[in-house]
C-alpha positions in Angstrom: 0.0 0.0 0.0 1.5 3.1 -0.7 1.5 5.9 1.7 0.9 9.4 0.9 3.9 12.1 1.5 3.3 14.1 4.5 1.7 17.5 3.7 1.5 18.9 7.3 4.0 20.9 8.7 5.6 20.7 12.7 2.4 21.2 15.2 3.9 24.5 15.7 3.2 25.9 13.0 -0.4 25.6 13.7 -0.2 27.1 17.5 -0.6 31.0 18.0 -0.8 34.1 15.8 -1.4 33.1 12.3 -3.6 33.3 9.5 -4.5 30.0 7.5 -6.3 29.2 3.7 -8.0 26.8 4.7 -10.0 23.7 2.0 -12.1 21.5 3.5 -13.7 18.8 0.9 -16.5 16.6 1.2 -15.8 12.4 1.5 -15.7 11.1 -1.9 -15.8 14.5 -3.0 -19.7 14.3 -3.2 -21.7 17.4 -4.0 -24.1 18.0 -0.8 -23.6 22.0 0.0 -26.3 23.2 -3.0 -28.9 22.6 0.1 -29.3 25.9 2.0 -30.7 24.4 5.2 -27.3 21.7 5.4 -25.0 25.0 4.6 -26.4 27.3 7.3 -26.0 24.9 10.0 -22.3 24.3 8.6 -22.1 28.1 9.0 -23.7 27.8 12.5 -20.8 25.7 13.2 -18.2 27.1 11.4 -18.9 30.5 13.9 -18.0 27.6 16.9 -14.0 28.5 15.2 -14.3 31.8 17.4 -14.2 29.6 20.6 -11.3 28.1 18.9 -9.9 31.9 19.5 -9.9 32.5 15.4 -12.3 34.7 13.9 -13.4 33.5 10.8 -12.9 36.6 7.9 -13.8 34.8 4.7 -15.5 31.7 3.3 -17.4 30.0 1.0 -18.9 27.0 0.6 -19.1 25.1 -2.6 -21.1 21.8 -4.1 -18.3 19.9 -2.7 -15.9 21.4 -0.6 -15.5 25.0 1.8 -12.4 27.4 1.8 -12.1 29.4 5.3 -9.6 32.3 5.8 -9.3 32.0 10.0 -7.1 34.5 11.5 -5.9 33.3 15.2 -6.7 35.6 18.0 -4.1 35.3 20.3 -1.2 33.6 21.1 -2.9 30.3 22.2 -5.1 29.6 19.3 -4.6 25.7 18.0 -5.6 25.1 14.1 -5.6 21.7 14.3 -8.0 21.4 17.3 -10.4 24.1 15.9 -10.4 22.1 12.4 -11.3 18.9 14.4 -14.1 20.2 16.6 -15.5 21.9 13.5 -15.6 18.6 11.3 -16.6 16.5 14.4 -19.6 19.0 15.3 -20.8 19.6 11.6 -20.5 15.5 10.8 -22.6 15.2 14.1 -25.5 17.3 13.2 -25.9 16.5 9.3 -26.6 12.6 11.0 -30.0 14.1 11.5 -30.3 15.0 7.9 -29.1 11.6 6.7 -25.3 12.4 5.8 -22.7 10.1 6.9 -19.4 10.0 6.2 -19.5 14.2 5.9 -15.7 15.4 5.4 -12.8 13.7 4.0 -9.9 12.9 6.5 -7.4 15.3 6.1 -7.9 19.1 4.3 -5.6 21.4 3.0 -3.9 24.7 4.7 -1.6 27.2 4.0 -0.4 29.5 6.2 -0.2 33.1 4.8 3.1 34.9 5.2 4.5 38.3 5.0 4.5 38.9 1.5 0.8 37.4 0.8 -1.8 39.8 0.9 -4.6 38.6 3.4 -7.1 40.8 0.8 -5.7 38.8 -2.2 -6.7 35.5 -0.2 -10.2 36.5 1.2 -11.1 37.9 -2.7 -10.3 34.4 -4.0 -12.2 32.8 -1.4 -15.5 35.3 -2.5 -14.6 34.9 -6.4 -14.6 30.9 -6.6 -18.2 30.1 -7.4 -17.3 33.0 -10.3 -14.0 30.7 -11.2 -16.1 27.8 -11.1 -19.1 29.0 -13.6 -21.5 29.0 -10.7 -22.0 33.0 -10.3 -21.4 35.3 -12.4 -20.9 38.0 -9.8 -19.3 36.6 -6.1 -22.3 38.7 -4.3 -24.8 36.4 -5.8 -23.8 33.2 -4.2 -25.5 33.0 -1.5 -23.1 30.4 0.6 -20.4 32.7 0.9 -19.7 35.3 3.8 -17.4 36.7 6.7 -17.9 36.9 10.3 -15.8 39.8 10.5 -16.7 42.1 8.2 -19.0 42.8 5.2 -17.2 41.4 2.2 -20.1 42.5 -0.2 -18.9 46.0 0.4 -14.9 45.6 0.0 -13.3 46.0 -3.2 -11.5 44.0 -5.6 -8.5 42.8 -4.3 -5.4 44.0 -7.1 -2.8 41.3 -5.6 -4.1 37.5 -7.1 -3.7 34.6 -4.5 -3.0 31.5 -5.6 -3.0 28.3 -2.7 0.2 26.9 -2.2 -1.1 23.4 -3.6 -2.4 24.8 -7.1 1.0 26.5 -8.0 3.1 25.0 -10.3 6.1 22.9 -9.4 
């Protein structure tokens, strides 16, 4: 059996003051968030992240698979626990709605540094259903948003963010 490389960096990397891209897919990549009752209580939970101690300042949910731009708090803030409880709490409630088997395993993350503009990476979080064919304008989708501030008002970003895992080699 072949085992996949490693993709995560050192837990400490993942403890205090960061920001992180997050993408979260569905198991089997399976296309369940077009349902707007299922996507608001993933929203309900996703707002659990600011017990976590990150506030949550971009995301958007598509057929099969969120991205989340969390921004840490403090110093104490722990990614990896916040990603669990959200993934563990969200699985737990669709049950009711019939869904099993919610997330895949693992997800992706990239931790924004210096140079990367935090605008850039919340724009393409709001543009992807326009990407993807889905909108034609970002403020139309209507499983996109920000707990921090109101992203229908902010401008186009003029920096383009690409995630770590879709550059080229």
């Amino acid at each position: 059996m072949q085992k996949h490389p490693r993709h995560r960096l050192a837990r400490p990397y993942y403890l205090g003051p960061r920001s992180y891209f997050l993408t979260i897919c569905t198991s089997q990549r399976r296309k369940l968030f077009h349902d707007q009752r299922l996507v608001e209580l993933l929203v309900n939970e996703l707002a659990q992240f600011r017990s976590q101690g990150f506030s949550i300042y971009a995301y958007c949910f598509m057929p099969d698979h969120c991205h989340v731009l969390a921004v840490a708090m403090t110093d104490t803030p722990d990614l990896a626990k916040a990603v669990r409880a959200f993934k563990d709490a969200s699985a737990a409630h669709v049950r009711a709605l019939g869904i099993r088997n919610l997330w895949q395993r693992d997800y992706y993350d990239h931790i924004l540094r210096s140079g990367e503009s935090f605008d850039a990476a919340a724009a393409y979080i709001f543009e992807n259903p326009v990407r993807s064919g889905l909108a034609s304008d970002a403020h139309d989708w209507p499983f996109s948003g920000s707990f921090v501030v109101d992203w229908k008002k902010l401008g186009n970003a003029s920096a383009t963010f690409v995630p770590q895992w879709k550059r080229p080699l």
